[in-house]
C-alpha positions as CSV (number, residue, x, y, z in Angstrom):
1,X,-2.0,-16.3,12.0
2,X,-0.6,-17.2,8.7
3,X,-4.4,-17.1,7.3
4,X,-4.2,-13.4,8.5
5,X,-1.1,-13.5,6.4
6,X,-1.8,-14.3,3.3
7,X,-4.6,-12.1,3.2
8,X,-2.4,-9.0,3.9
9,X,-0.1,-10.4,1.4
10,X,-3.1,-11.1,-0.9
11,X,-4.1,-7.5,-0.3
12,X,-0.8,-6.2,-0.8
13,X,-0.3,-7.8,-3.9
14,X,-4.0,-6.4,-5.5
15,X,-2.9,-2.8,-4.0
16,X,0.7,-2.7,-5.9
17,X,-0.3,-3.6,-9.1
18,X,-0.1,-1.2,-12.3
19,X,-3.9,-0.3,-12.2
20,X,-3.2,1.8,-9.6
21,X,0.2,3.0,-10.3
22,X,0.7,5.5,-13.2
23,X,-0.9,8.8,-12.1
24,X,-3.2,8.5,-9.6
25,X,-3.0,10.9,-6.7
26,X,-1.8,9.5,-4.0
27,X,-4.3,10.4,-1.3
28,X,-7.0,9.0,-3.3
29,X,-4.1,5.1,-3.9
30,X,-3.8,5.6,-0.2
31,X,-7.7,5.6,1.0
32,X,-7.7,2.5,-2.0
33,X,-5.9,0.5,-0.3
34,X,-6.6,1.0,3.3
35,X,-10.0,0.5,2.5
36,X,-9.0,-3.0,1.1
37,X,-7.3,-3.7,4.0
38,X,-9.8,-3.0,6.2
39,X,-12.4,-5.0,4.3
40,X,-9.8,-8.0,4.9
41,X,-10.0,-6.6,8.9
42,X,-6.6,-6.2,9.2
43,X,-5.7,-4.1,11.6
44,X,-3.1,-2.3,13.5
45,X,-0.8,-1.0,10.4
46,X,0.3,2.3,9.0
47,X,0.2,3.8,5.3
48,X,3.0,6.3,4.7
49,X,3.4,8.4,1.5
50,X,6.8,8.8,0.8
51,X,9.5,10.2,-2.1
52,X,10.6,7.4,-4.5
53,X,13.9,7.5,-3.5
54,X,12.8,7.3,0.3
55,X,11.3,4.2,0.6
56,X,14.1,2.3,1.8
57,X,13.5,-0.9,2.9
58,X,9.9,-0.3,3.4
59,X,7.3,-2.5,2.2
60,X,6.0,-0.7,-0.9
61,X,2.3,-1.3,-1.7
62,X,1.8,1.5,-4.1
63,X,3.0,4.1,-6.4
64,X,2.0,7.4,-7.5
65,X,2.0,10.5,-9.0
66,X,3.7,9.3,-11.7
67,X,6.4,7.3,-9.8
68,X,7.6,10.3,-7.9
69,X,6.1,8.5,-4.8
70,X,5.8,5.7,-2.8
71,X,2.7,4.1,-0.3
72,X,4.4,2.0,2.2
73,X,3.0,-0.3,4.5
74,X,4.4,-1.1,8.4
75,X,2.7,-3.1,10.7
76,X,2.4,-1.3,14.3
């Protein structure tokens, strides 16, 4: 289990950083990073695209358009 971990955080970590944050449409960061995720075979999780100032306390692992939005990440 923690193996599984660290490669989500690993994945996390790769999706969230600035290469894909200035203005990248955020379908296109979102298919990005699920398809990381799915090359690590994790499974059973959700990517939401959300306003900046909705993310909460959500697990960011993107931004986009700009900074106007967020790509969260919860675990089902």
């Amino acid at each position: 289990m923690k193996t599984h971990f660290a490669l989500i955080a690993a994945a996390l970590a790769l999706a969230a950083s600035p290469t894909f944050a200035a203005g990248k449409p955020c379908e296109e960061l979102k298919a990005e990073i699920a398809a990381k995720l799915d090359a690590k075979n994790v499974t059973g999780y959700t990517l939401d695209i959300v306003d900046a100032d909705k993310a909460g306390d959500a697990k960011v692992v993107g931004s986009c358009e700009g900074g106007a939005k967020k790509i969260t990440y919860k675990k089902k």
